[in-house]
VOLUMDO-824798 format. One record per residue: residue in one letter; x, y, z of N, C-alpha, C in turn; residue number from 1. Coordinates in Angstrom, 1 decimal. Last residue first. Layout:
<recs>
[rec "A",[X,Y,Z],[X,Y,Z],[X,Y,Z],NUM] ...
</recs>
This chain:
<recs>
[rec "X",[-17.6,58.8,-26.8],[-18.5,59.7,-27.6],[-19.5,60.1,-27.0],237] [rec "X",[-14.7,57.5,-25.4],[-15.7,58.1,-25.0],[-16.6,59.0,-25.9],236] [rec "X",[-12.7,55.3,-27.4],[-12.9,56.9,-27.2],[-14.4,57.0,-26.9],235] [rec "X",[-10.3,52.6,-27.2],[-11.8,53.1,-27.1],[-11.5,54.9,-26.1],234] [rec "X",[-7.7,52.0,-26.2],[-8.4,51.2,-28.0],[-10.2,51.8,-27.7],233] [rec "X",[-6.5,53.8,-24.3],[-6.1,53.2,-25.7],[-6.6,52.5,-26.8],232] [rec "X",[-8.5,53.1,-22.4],[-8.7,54.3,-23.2],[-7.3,54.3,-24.3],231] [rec "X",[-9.8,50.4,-21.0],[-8.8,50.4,-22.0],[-8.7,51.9,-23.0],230] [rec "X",[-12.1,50.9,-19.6],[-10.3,49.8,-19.1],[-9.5,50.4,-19.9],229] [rec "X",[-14.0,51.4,-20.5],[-13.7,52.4,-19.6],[-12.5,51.8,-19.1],228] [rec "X",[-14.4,49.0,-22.5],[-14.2,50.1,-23.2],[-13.9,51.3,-22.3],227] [rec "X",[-13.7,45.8,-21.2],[-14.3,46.9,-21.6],[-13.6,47.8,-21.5],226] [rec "X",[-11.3,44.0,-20.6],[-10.9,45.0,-21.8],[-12.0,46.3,-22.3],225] [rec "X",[-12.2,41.7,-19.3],[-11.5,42.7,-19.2],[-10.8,44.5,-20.0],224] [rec "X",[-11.9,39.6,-22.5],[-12.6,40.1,-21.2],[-11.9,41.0,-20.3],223] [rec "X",[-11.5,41.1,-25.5],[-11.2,40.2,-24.3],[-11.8,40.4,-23.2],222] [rec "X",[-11.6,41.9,-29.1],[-11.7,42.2,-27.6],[-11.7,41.0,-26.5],221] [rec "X",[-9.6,42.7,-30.7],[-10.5,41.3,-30.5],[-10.5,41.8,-29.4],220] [rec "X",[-8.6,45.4,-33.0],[-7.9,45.2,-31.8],[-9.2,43.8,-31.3],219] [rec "X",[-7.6,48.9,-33.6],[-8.1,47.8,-34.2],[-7.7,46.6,-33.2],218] [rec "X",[-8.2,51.8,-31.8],[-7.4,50.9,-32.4],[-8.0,49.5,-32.6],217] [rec "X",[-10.8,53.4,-31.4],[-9.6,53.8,-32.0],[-8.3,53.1,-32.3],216] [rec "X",[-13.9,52.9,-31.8],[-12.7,52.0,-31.6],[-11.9,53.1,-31.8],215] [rec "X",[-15.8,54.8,-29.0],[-15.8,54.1,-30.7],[-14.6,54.1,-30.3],214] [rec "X",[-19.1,54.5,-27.0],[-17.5,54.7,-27.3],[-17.5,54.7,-29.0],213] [rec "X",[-21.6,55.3,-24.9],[-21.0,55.0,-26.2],[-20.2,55.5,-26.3],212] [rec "X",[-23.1,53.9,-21.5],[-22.1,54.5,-22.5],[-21.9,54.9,-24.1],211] [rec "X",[-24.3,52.1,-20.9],[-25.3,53.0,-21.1],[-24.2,54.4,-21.7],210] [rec "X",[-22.5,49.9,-20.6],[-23.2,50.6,-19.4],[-23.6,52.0,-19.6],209] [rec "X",[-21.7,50.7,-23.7],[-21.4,50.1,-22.5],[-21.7,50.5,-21.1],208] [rec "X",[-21.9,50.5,-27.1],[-22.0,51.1,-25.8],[-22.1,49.9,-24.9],207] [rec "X",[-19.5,51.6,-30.2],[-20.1,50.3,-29.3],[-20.8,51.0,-28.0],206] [rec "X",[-18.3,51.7,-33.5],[-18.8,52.3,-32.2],[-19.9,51.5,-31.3],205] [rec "X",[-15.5,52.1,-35.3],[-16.4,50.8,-35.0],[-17.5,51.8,-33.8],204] [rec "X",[-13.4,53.4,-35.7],[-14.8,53.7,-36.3],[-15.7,52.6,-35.6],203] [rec "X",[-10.5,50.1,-36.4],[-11.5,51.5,-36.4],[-12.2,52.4,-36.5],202] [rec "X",[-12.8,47.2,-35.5],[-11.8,47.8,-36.5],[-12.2,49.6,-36.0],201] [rec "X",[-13.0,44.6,-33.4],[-13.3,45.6,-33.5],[-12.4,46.5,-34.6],200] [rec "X",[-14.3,41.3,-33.0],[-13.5,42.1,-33.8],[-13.9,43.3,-33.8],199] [rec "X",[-15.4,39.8,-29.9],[-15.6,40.4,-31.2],[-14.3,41.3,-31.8],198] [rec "X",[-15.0,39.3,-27.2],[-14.4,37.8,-28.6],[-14.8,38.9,-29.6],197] [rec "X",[-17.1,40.5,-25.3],[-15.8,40.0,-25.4],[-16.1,38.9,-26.7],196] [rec "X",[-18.9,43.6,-26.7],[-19.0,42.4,-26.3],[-17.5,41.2,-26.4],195] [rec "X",[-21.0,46.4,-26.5],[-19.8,45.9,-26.4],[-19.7,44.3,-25.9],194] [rec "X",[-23.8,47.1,-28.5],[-23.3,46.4,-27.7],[-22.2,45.6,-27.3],193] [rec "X",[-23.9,48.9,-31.4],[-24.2,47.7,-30.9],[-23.2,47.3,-29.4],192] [rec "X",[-24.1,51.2,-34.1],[-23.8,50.5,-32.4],[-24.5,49.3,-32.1],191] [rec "X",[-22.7,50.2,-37.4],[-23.8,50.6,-36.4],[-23.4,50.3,-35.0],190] [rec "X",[-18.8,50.5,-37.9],[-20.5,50.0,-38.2],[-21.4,50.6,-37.0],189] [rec "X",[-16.9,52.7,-40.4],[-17.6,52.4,-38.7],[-18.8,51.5,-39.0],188] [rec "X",[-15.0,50.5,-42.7],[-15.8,51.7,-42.4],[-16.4,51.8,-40.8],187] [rec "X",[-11.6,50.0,-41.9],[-13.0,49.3,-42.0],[-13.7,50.5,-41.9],186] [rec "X",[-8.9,51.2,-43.4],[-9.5,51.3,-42.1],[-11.0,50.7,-41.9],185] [rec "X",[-5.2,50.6,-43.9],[-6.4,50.3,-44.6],[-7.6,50.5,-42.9],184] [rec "X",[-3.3,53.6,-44.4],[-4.2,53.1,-43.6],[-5.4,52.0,-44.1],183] [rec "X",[-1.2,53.9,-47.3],[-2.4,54.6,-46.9],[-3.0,53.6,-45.6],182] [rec "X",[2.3,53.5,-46.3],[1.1,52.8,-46.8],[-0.1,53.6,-46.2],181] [rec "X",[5.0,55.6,-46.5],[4.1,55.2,-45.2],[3.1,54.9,-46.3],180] [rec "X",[8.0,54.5,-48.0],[7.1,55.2,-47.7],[5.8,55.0,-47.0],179] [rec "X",[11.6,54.6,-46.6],[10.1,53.9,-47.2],[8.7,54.8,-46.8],178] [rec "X",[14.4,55.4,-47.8],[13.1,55.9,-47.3],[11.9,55.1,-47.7],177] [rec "X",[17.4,54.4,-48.3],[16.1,54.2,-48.6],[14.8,54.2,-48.0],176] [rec "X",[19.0,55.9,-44.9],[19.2,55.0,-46.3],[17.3,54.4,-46.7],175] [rec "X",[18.0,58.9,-44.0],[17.7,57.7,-43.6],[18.1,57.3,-45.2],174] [rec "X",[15.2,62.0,-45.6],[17.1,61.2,-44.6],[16.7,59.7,-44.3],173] [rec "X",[13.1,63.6,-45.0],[13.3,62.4,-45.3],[14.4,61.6,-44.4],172] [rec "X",[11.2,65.1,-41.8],[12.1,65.2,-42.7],[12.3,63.4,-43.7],171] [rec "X",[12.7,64.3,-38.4],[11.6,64.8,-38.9],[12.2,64.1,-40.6],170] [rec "X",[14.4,63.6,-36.5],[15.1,65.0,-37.0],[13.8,65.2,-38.0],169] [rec "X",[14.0,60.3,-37.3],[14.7,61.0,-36.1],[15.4,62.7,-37.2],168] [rec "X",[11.7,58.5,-37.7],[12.5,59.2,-38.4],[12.8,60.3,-37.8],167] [rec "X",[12.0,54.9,-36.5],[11.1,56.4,-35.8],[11.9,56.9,-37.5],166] [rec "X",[10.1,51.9,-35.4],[10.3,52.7,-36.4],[10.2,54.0,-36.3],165] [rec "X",[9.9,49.9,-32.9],[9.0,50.9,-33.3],[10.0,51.7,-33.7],164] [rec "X",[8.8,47.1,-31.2],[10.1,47.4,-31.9],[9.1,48.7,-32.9],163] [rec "X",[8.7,45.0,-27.9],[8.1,46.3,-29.5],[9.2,46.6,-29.7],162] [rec "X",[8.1,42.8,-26.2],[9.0,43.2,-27.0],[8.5,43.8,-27.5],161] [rec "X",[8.3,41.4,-22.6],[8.0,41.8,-23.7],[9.0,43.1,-24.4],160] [rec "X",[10.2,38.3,-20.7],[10.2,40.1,-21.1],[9.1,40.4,-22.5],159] [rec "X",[10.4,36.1,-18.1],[10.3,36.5,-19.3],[10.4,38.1,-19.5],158] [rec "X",[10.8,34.8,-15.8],[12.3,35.1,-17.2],[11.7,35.5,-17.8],157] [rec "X",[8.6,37.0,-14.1],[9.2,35.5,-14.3],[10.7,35.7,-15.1],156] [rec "X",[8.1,38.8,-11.9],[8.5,37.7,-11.3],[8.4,36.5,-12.1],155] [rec "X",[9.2,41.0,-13.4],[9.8,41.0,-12.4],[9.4,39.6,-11.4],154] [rec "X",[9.6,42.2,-16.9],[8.3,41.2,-15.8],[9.2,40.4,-14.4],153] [rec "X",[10.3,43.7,-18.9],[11.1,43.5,-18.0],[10.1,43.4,-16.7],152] [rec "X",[10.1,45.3,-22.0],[8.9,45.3,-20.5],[10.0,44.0,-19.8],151] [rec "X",[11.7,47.1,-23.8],[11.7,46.3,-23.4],[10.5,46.3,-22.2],150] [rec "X",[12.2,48.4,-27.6],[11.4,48.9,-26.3],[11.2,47.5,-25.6],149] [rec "X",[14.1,49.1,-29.9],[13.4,48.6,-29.4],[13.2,48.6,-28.3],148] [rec "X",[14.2,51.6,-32.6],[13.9,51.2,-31.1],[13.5,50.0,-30.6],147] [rec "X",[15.6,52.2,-35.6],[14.3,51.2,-34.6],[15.0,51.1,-33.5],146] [rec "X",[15.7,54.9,-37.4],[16.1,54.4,-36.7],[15.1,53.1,-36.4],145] [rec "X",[16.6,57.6,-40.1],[15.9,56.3,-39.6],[16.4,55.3,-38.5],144] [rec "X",[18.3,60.3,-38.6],[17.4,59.7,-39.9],[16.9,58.8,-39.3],143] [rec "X",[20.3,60.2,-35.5],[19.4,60.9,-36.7],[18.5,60.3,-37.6],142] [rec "X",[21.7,60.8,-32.1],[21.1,59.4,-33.1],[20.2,60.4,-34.2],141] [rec "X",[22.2,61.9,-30.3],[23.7,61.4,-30.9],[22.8,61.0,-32.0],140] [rec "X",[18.9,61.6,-28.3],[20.5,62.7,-28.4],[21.9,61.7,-28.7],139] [rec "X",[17.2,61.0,-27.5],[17.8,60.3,-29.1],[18.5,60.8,-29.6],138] [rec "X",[15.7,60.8,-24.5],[16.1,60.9,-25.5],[16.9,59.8,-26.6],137] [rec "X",[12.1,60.0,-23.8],[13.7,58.9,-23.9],[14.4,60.1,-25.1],136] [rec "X",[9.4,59.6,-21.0],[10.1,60.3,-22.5],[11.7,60.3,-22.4],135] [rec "X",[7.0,56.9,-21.0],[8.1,57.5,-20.4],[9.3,58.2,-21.7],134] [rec "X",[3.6,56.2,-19.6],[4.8,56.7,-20.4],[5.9,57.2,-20.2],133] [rec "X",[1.5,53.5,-19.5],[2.6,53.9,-19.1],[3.1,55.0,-19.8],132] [rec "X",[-2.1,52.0,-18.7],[-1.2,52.8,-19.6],[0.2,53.7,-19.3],131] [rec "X",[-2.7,51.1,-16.7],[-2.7,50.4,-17.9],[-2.4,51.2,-18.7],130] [rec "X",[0.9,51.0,-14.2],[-1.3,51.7,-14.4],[-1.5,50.9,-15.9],129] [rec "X",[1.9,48.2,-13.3],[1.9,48.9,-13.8],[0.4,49.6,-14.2],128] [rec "X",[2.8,46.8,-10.1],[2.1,46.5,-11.2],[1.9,47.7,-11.6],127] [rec "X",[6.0,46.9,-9.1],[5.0,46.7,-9.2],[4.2,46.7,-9.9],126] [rec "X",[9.2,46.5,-8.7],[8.6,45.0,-9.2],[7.0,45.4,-8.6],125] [rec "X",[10.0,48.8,-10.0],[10.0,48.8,-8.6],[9.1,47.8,-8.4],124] [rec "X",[10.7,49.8,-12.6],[9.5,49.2,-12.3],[9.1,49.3,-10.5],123] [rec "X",[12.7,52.1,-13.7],[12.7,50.8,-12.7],[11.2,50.8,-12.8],122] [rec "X",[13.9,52.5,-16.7],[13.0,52.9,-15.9],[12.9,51.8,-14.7],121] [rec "X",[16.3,53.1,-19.1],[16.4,52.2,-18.4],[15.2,52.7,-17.0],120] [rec "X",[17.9,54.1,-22.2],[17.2,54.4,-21.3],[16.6,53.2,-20.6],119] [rec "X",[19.5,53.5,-24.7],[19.0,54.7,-24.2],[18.5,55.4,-22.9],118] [rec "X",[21.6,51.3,-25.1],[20.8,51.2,-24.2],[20.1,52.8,-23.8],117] [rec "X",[22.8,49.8,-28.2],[22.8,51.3,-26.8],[21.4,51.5,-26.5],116] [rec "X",[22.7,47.9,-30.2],[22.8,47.6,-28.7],[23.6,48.6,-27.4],115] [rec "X",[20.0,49.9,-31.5],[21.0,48.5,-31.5],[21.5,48.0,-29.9],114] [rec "X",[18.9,51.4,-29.2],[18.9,51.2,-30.7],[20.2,50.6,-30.6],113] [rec "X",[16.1,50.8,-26.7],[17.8,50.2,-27.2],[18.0,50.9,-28.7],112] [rec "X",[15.1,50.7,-23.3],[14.8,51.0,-24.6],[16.2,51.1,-25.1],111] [rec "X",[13.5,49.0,-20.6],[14.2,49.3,-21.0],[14.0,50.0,-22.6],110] [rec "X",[12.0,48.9,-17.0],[11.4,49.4,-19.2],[12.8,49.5,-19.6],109] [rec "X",[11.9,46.4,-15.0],[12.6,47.5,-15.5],[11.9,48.1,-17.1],108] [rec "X",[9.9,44.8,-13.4],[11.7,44.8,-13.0],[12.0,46.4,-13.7],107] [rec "X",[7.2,44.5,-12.4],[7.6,44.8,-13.3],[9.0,45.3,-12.7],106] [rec "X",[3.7,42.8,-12.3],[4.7,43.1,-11.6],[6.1,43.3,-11.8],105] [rec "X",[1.2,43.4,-14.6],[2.2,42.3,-14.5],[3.4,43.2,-13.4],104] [rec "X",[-1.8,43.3,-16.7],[-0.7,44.0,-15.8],[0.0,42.7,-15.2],103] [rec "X",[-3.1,43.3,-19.5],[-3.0,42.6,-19.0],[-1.6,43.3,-17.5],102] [rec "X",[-3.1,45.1,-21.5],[-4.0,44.5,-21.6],[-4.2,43.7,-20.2],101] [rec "X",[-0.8,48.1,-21.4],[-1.2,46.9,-21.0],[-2.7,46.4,-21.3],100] [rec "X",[0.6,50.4,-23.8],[-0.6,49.8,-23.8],[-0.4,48.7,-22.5],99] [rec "X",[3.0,52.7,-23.5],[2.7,51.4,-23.4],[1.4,51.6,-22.9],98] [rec "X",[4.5,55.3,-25.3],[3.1,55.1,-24.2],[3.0,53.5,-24.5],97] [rec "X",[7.5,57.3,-25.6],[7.1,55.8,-25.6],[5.9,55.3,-24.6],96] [rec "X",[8.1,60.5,-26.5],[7.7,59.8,-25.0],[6.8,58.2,-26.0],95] [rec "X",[11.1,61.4,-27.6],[9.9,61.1,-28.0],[9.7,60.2,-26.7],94] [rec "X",[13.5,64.1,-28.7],[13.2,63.3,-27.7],[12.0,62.2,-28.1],93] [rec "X",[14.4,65.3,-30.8],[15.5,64.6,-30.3],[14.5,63.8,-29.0],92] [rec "X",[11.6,64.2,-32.6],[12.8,65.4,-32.2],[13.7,64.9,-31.6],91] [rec "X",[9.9,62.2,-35.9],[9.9,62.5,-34.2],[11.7,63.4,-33.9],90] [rec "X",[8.0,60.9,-37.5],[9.0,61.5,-37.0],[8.8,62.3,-36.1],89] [rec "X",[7.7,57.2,-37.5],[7.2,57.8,-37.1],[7.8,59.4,-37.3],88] [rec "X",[7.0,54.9,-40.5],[8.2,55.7,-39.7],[7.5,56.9,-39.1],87] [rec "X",[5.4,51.8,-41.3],[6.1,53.2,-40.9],[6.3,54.0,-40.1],86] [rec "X",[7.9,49.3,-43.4],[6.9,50.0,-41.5],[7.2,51.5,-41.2],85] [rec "X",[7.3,47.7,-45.6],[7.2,49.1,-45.5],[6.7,49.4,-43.9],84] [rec "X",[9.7,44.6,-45.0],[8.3,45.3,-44.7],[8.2,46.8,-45.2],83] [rec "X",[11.7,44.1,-45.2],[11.7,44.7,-46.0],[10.1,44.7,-46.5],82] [rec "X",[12.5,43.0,-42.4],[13.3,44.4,-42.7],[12.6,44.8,-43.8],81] [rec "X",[10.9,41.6,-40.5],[10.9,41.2,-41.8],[11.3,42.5,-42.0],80] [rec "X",[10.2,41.1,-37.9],[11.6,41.3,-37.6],[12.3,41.4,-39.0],79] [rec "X",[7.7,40.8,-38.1],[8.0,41.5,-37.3],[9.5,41.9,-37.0],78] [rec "X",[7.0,38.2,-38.6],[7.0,38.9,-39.7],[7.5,40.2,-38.8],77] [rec "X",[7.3,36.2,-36.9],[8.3,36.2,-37.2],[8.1,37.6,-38.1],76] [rec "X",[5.3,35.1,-34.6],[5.4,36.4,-35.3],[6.6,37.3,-35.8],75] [rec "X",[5.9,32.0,-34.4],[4.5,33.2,-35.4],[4.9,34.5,-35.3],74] [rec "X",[8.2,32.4,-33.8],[8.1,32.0,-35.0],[6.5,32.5,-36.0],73] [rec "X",[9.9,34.2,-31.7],[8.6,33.7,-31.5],[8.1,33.4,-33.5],72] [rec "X",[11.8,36.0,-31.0],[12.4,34.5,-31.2],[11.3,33.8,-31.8],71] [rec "X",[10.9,38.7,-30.2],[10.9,37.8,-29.4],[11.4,36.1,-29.5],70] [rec "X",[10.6,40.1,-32.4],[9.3,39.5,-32.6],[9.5,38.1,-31.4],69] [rec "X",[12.6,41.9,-32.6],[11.5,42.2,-32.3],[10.4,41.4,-32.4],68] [rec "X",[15.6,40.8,-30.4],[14.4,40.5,-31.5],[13.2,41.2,-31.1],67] [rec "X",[17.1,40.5,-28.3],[17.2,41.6,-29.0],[16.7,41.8,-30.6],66] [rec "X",[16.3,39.1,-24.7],[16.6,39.4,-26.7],[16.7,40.4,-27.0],65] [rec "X",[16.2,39.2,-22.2],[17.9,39.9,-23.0],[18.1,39.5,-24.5],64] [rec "X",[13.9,37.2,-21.1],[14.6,38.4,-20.9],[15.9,38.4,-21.7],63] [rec "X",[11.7,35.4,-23.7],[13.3,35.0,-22.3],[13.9,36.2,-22.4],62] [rec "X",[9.1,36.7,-25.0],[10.2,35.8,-24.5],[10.8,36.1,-23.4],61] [rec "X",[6.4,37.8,-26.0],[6.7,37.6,-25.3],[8.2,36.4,-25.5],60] [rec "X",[3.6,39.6,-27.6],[5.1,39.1,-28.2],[6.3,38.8,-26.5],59] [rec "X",[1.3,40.9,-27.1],[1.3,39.0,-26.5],[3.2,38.7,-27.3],58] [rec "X",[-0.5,42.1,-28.1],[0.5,42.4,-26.7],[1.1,40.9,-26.6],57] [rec "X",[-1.4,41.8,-30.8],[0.0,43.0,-30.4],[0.3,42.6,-29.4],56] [rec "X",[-2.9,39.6,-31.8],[-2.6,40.2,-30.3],[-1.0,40.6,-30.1],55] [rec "X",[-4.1,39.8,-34.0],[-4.9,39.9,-33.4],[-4.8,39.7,-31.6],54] [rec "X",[-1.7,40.7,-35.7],[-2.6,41.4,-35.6],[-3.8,41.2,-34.9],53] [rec "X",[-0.3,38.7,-35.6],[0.2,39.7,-34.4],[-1.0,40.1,-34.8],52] [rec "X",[-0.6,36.6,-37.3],[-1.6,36.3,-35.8],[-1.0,37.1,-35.4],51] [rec "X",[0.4,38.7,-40.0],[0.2,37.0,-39.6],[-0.8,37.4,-38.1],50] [rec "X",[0.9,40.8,-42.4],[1.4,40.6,-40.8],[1.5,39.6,-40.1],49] [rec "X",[0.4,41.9,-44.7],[0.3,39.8,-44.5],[1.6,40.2,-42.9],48] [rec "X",[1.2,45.1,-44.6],[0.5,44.1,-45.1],[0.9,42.7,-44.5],47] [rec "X",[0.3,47.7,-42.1],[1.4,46.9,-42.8],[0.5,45.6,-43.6],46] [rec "X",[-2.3,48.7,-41.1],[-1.0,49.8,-41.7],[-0.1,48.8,-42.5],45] [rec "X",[-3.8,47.2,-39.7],[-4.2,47.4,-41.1],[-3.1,48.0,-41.9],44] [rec "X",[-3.5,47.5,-36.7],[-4.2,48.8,-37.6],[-4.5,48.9,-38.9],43] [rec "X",[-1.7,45.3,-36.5],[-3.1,45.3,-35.5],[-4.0,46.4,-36.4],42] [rec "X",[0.7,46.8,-37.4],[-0.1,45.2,-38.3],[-1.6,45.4,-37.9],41] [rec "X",[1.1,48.9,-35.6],[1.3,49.3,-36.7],[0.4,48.2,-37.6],40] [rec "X",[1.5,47.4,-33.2],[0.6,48.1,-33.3],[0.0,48.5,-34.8],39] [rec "X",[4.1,45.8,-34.1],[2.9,45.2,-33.8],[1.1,46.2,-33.7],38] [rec "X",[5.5,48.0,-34.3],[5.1,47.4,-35.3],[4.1,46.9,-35.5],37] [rec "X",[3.9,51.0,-32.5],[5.2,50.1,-33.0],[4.8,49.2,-34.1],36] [rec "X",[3.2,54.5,-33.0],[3.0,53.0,-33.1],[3.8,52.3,-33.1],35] [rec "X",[4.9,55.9,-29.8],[4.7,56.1,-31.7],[4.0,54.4,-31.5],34] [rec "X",[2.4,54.1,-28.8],[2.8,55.5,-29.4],[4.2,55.8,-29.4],33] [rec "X",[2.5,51.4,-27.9],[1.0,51.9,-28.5],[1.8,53.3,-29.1],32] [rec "X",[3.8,49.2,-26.9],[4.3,50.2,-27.0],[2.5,50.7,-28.2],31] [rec "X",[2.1,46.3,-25.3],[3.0,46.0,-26.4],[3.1,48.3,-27.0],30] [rec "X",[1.7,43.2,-23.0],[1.5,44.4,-23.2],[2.5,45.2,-24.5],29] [rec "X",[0.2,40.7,-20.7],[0.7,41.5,-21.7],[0.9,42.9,-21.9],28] [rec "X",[0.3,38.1,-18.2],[0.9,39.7,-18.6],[1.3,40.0,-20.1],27] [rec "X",[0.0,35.4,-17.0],[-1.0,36.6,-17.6],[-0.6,37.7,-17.7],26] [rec "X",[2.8,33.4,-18.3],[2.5,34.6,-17.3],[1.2,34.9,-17.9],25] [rec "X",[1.2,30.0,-19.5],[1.8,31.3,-19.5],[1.7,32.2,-18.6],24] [rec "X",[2.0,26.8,-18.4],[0.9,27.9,-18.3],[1.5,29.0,-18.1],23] [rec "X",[3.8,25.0,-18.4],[3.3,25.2,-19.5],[2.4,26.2,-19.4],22] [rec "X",[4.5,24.8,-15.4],[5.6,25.6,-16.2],[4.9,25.1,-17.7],21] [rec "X",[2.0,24.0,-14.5],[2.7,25.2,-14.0],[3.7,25.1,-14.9],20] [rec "X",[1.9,21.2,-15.7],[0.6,21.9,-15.8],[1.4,23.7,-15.6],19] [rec "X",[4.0,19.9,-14.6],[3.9,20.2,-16.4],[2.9,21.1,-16.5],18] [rec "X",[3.9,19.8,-12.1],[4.8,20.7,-12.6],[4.7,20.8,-14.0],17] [rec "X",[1.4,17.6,-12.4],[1.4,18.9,-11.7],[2.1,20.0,-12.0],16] [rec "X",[2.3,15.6,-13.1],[1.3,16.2,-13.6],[1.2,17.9,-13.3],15] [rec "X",[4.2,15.0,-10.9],[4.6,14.8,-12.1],[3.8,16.0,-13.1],14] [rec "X",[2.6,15.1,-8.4],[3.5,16.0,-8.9],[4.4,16.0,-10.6],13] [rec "X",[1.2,12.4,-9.5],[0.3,13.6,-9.3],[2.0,14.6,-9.5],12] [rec "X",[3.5,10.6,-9.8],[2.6,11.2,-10.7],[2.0,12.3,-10.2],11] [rec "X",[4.1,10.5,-7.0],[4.9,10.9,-7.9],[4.3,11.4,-9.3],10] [rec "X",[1.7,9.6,-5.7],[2.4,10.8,-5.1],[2.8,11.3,-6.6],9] [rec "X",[1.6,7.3,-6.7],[0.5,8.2,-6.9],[0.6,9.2,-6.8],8] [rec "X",[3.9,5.8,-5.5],[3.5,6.1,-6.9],[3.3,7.4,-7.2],7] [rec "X",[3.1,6.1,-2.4],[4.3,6.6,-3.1],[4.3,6.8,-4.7],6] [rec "X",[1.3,4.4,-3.0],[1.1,5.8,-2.7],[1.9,6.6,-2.6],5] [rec "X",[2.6,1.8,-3.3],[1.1,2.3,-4.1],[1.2,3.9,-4.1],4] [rec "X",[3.8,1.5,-1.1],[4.6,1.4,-2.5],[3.5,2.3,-3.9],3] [rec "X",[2.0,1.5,0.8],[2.9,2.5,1.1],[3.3,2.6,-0.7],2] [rec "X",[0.8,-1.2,0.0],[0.0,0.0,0.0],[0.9,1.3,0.0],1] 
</recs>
């Protein structure tokens, strides 16, 4: 009987540690202004993007990459240089607003062009408001550039990733200028009642506790995510 239950032991914890280290952090979150890339797909702006456009926040890996798409095979297009992504312009400074969907207890923001470290924010391992900003110079740096922007999740190895296209000093400049793609934008549809799992494009206009908003970023809604949570993807009308 002892020999029996000693087993049963072992399986059950067997079972157990596969269940906890296959179940992701709940924390997302992904650079909303300037747009970044992922933002940039999510909006229709870039073409055959893949599954980021139905969750910009979700590009997640192993703290100290230096990929914008996190190593992460689905959203390999994200790291595809000869994408047209467009270029935001911006002065020697520019303030980086992170979107959360999802909050998460938080080590550091980092931000990089190549591998200079611009700027480095502590988190102070707490949870973050749902919207962050923080303004970074780009003093030494001109024409075209990518940033990439780090979230640094304080209680696992992981980190999120944006990567966001600037045009530093305004203006053309920069080796081969690409040009910014017309917006593709759904027309607004009729109101109707905010509801988790629907597709929202923007224009869309929804009410909510007697509310009415409309989309401002294109974006599947989630639970959590009504439209007074998230003043990044919905505007009070």
């Amino acid at each position: 009987m002892r020999r029996m239950l000693t087993s049963i032991t072992v399986v059950v914890i067997a079972v157990a540690t596969t269940v906890f280290n296959t179940t992701p952090a709940y924390a997302h979150g992904y650079v909303n202004s300037p747009p970044s890339r992922q933002a940039n797909c999510a909006q229709g702006k870039v073409p055959d993007c893949g599954n980021i456009i139905y969750e910009p926040q979700s590009v997640e890996g192993p703290k100290g990459l230096r990929s914008c798409h996190a190593n992460l095979g689905q959203f390999a297009q994200l790291s595809d240089e000869s994408k047209p992504w467009p270029r935001a312009s911006v002065g020697s400074t520019v303030t980086f607003t992170w979107t959360f969907t999802a909050r998460h207890a938080t080590s550091t923001f980092e931000y990089y062009i190549g591998n200079t470290l611009l700027k480095s924010v502590a988190g102070n391992n707490q949870q973050p408001a749902p919207t962050v900003s923080h303004p970074v110079s780009l003093s030494g740096f001109s024409g075209r550039q990518k940033v990439l922007a780090v979230w640094n999740i304080s209680d696992t190895a992981n980190a999120f990733y944006s990567c966001v296209d600037l045009q530093i000093g305004g203006g053309g400049g920069g080796p081969n200028p690409t040009p910014t793609p017309t917006p593709t934008v759904n027309p607004p549809q009729p109101s109707g009642t905010w509801k988790a799992g629907t597709a929202y494009a923007i224009g869309n206009t929804v009410t909510y506790n007697g509310a009415s908003y409309r989309c401002i970023q294109a974006h599947t809604a989630l639970a959590g995510w009504e439209p007074p949570n998230v003043p990044a993807l919905w505007q009070r009308s």
